[in-house]
N, CA and C atoms as a LAMMPS dump frame, in Angstrom:
ITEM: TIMESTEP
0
ITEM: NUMBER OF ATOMS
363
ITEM: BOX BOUNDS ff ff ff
-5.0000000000000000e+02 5.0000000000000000e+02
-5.0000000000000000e+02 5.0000000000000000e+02
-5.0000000000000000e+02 5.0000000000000000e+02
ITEM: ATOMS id mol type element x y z
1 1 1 N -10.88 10.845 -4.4
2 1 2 C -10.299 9.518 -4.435
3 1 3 C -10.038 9.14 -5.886
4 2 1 N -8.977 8.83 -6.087
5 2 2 C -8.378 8.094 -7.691
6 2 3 C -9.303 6.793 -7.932
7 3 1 N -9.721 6.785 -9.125
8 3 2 C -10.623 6.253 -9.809
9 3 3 C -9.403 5.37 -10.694
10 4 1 N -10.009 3.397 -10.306
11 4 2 C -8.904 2.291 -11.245
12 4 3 C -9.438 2.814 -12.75
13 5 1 N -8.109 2.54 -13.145
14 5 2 C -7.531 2.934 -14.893
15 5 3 C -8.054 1.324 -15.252
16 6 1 N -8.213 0.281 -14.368
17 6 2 C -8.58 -0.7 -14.906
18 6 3 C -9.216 -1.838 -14.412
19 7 1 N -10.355 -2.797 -14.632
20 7 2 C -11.143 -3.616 -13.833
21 7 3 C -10.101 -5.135 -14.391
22 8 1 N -10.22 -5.732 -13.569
23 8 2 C -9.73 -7.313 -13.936
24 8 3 C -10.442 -7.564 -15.106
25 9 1 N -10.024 -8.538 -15.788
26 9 2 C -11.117 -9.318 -16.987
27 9 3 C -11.673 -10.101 -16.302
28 10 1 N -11.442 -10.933 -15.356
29 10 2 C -12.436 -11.768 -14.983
30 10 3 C -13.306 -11.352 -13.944
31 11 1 N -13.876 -9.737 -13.504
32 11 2 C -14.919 -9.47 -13.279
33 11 3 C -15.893 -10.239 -12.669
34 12 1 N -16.506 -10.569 -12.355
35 12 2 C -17.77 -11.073 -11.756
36 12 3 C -17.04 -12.937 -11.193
37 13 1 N -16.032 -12.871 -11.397
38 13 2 C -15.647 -14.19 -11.12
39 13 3 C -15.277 -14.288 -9.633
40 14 1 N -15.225 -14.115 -8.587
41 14 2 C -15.008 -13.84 -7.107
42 14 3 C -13.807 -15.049 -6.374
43 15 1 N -13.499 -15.682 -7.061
44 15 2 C -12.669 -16.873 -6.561
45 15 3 C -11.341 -16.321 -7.393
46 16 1 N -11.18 -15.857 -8.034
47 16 2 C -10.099 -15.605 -8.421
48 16 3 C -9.191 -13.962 -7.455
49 17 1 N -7.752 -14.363 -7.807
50 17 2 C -7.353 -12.773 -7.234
51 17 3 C -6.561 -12.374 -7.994
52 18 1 N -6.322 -11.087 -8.176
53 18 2 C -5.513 -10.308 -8.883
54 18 3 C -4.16 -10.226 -8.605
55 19 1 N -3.462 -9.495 -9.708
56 19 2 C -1.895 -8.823 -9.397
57 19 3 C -1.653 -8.009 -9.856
58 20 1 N -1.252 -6.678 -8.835
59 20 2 C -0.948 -5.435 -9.58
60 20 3 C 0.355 -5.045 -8.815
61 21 1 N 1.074 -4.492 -9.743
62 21 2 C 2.907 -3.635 -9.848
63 21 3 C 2.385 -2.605 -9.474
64 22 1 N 3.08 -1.982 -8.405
65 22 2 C 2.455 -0.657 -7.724
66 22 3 C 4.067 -0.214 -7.336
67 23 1 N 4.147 0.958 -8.276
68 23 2 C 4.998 1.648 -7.833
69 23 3 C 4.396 3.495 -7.594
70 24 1 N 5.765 3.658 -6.662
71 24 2 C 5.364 5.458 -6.039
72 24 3 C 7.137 5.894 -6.389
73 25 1 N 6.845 7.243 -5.543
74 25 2 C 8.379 7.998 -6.149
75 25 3 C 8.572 9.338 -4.84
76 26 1 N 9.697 9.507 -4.391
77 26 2 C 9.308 10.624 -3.07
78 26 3 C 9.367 11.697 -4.135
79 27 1 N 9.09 12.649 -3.648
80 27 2 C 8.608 14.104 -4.032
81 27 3 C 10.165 14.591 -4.374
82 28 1 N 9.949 15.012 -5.731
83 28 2 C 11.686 15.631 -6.809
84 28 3 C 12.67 14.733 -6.867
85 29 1 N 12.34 13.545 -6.642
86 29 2 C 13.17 12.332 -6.916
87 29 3 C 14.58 12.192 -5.734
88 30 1 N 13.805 12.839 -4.524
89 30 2 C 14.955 13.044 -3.624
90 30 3 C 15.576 11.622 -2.969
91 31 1 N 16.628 11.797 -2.572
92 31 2 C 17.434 10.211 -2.119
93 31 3 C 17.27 9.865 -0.722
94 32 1 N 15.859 9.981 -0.214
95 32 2 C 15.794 9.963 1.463
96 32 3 C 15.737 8.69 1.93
97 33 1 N 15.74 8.017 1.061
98 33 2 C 15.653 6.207 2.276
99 33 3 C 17.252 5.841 2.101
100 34 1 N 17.291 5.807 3.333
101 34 2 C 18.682 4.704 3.678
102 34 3 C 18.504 3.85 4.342
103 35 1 N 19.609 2.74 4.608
104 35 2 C 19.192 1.961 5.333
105 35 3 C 18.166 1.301 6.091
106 36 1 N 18.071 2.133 7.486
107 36 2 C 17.007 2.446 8.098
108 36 3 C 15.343 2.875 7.698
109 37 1 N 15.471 3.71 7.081
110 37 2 C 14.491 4.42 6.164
111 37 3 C 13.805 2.988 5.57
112 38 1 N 14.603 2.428 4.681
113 38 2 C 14.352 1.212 4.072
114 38 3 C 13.674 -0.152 5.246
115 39 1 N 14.04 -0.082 6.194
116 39 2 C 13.959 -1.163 6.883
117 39 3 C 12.235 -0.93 7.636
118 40 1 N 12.253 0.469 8.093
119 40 2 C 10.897 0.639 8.521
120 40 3 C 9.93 0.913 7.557
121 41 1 N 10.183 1.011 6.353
122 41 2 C 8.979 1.03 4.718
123 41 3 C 8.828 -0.169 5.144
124 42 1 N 9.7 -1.203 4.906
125 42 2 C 9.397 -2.838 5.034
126 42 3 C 8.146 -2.983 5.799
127 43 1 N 8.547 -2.406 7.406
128 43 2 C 7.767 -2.718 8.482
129 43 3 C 6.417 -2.633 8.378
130 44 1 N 6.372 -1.14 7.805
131 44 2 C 4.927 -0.626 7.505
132 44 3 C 4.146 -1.478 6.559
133 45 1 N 5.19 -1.884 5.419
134 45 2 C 4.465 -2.479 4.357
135 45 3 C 4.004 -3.908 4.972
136 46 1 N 4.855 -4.723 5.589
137 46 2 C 4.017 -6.138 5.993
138 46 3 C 2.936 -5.309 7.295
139 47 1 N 2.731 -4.555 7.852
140 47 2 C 1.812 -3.808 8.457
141 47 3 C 0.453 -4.116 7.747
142 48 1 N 0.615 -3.464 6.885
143 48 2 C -0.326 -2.935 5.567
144 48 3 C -0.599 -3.943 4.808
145 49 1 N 0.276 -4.805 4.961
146 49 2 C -0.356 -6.461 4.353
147 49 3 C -1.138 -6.795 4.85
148 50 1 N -0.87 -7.187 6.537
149 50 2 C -1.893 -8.124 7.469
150 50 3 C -3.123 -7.48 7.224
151 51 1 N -3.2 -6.123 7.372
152 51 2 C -4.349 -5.191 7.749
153 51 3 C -5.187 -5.628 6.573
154 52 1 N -4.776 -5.07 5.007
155 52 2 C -5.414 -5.094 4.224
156 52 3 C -5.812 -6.395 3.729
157 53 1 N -4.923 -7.678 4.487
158 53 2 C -5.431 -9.154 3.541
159 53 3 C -4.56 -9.39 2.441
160 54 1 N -3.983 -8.363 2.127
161 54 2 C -3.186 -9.034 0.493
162 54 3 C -2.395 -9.501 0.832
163 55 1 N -1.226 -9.954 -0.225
164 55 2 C -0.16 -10.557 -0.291
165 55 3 C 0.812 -10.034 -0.922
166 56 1 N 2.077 -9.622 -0.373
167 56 2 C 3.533 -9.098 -0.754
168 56 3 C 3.838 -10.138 -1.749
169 57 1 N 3.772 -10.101 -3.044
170 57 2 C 4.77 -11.401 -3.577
171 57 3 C 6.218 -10.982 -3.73
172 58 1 N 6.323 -9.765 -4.15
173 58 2 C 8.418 -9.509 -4.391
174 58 3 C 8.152 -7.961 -4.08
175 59 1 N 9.279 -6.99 -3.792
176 59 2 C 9.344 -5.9 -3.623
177 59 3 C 10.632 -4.917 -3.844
178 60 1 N 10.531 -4.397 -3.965
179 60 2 C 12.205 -3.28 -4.313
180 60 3 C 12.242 -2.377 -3.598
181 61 1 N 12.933 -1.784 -2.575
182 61 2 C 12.637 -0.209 -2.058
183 61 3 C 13.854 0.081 -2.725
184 62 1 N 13.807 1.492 -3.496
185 62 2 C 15.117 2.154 -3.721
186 62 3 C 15.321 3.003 -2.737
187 63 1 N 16.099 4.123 -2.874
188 63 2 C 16.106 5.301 -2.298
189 63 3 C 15.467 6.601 -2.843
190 64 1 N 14.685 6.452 -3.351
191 64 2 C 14.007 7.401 -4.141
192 64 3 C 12.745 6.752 -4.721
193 65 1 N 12.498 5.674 -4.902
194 65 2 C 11.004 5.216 -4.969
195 65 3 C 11.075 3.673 -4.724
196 66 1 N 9.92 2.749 -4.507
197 66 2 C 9.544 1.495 -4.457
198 66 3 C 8.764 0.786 -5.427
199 67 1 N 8.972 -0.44 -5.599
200 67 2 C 8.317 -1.315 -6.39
201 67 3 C 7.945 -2.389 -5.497
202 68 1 N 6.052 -2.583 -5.876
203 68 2 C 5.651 -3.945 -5.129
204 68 3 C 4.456 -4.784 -5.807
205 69 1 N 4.881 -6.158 -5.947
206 69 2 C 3.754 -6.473 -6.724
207 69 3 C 3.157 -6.896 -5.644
208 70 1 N 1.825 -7.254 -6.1
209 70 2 C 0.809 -7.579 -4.416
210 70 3 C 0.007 -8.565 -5.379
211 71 1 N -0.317 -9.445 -4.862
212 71 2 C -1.592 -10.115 -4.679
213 71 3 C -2.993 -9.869 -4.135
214 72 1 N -4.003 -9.557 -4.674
215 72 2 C -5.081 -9.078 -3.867
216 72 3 C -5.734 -10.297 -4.213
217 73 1 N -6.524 -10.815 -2.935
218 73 2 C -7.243 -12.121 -2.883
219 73 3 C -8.813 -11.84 -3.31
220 74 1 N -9.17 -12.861 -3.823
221 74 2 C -11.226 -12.545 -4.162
222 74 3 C -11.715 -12.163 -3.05
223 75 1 N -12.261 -11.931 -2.916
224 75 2 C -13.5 -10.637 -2.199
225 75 3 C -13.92 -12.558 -1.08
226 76 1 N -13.503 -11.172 0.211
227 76 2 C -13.669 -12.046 1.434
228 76 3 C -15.526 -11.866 1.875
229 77 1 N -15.847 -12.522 2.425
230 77 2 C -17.379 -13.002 3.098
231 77 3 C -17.282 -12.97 4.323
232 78 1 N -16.476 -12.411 4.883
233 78 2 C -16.536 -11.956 6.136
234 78 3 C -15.782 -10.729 6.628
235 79 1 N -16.748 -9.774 6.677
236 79 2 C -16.034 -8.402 7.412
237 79 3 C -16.021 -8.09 8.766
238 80 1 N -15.283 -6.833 9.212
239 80 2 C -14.639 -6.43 10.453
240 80 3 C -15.913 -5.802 10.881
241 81 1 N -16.151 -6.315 12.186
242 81 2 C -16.567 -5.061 12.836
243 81 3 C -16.03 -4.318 13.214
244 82 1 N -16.627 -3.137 13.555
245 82 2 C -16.471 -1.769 14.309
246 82 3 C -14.679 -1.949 15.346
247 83 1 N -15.289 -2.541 15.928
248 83 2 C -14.029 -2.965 17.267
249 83 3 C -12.944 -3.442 16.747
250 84 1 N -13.507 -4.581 15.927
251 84 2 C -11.961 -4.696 15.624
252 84 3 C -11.621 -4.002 13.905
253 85 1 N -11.653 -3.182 13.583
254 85 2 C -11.523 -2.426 12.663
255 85 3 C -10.783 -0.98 13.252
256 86 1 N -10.997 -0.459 14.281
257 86 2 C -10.179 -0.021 15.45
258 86 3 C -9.402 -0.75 15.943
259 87 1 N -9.508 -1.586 16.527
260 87 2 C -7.804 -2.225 17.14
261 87 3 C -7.262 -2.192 15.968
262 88 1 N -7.735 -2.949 14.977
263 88 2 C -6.392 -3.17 13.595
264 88 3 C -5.837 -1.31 13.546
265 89 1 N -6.694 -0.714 13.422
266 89 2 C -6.059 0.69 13.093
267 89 3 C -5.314 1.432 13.696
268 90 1 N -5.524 1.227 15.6
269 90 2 C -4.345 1.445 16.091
270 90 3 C -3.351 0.99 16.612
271 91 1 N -3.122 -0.386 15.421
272 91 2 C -1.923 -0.797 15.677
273 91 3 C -1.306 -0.201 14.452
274 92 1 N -1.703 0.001 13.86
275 92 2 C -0.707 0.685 12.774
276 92 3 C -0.639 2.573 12.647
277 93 1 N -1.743 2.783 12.956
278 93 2 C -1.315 4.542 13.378
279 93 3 C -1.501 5.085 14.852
280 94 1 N 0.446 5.393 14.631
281 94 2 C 0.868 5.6 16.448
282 94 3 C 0.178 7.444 16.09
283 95 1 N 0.343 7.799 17.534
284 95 2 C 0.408 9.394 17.455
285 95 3 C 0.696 10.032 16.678
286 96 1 N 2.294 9.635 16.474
287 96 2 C 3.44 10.631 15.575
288 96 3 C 2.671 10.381 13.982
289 97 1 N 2.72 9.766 13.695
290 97 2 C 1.824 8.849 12.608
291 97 3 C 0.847 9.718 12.133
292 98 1 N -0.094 9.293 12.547
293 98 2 C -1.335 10.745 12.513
294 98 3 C -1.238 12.213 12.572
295 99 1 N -0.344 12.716 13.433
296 99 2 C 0.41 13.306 13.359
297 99 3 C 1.499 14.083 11.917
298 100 1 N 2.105 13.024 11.441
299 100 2 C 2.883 13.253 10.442
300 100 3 C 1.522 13.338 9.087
301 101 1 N 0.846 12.592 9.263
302 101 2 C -0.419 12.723 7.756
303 101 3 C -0.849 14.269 8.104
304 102 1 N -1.163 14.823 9.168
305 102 2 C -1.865 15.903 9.019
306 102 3 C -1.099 16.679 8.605
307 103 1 N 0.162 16.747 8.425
308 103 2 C 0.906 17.86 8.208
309 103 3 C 0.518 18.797 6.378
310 104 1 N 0.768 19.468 5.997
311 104 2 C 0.457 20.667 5.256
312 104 3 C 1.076 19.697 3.85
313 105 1 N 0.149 19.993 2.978
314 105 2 C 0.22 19.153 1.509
315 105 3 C 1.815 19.479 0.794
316 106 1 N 2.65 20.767 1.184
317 106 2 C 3.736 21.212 0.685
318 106 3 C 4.875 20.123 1.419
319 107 1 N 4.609 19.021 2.332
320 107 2 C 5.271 18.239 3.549
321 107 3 C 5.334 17 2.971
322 108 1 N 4.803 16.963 1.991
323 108 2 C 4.198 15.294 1.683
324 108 3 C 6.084 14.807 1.223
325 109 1 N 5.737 13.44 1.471
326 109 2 C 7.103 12.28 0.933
327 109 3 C 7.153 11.891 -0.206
328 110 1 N 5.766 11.641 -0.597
329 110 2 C 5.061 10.682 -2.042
330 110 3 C 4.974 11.84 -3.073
331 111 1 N 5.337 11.722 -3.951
332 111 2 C 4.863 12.623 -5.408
333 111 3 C 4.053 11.898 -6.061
334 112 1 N 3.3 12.799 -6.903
335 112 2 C 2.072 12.398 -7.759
336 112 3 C 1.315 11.446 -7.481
337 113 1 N 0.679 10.685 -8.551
338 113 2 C -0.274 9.797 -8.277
339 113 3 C 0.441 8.567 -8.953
340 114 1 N 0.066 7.54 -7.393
341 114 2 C 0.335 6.16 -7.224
342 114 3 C 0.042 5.557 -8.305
343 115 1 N 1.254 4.899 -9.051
344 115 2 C 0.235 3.562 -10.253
345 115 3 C 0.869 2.222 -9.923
346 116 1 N 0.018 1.99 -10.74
347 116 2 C -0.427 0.098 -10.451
348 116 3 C -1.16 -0.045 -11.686
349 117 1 N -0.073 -1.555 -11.614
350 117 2 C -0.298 -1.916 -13.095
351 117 3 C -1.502 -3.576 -13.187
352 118 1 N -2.076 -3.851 -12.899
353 118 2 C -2.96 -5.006 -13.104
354 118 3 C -2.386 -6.178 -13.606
355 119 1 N -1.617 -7.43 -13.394
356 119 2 C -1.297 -8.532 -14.076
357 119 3 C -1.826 -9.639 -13.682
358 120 1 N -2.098 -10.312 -14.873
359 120 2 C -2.709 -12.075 -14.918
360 120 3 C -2.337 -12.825 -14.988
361 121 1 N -1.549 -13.356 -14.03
362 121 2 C -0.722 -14.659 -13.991
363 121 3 C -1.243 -15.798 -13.611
């Protein structure tokens, strides 16, 4: 697991939330999102909002990589149980889904490693 390049400054402060620029890139800078392509990243990504709690503030999909700044909120006081930590999960990974992750590391979409940039606004 990738280890953050960086902690917030305000650290130990729990009421506050962060903002980090998170961009990725498909594998050899290939031109695979069109339209469509583009429209279901969207999907996934407000997916991946609800699930995770953050917040989409602006976003870019190109055809060859994305830009998203997010909002991550202070550290919630109430966690998921079991049950519903499963339902949330299979609403977002169908068969094909799971499916498509297992496939062979030479298959992957994403190149290199994900960055994200930390901002204090």
């Amino acid at each position: 697991m990738s280890k953050a390049r960086l902690l917030a400054p305000w650290v130990g402060e729990e009421d506050r939330s962060a903002n980090y620029h998170v961009v990725s890139r498909i594998v050899g800078q290939a031109f695979l999102l069109d339209r469509e392509g583009k429209e279901q990243f969207v999907r996934y990504m407000r997916m991946y909002e609800e699930f995770c709690g953050v917040r989409v503030l602006t976003y870019c999909i190109m055809s060859n990589h994305f830009h998203i700044l997010v909002e991550v909120p202070p550290k919630c006081d109430q966690q998921l149980d079991d049950a519903a930590l499963i339902e949330r999960l299979s609403v977002i990974y169908s068969k094909e889904h799971v499916a498509m992750v297992r496939t062979k590391e030479k298959n992957r979409l994403i190149e290199g490693r994900d960055d994200s940039i930390l901002y204090s606004i």
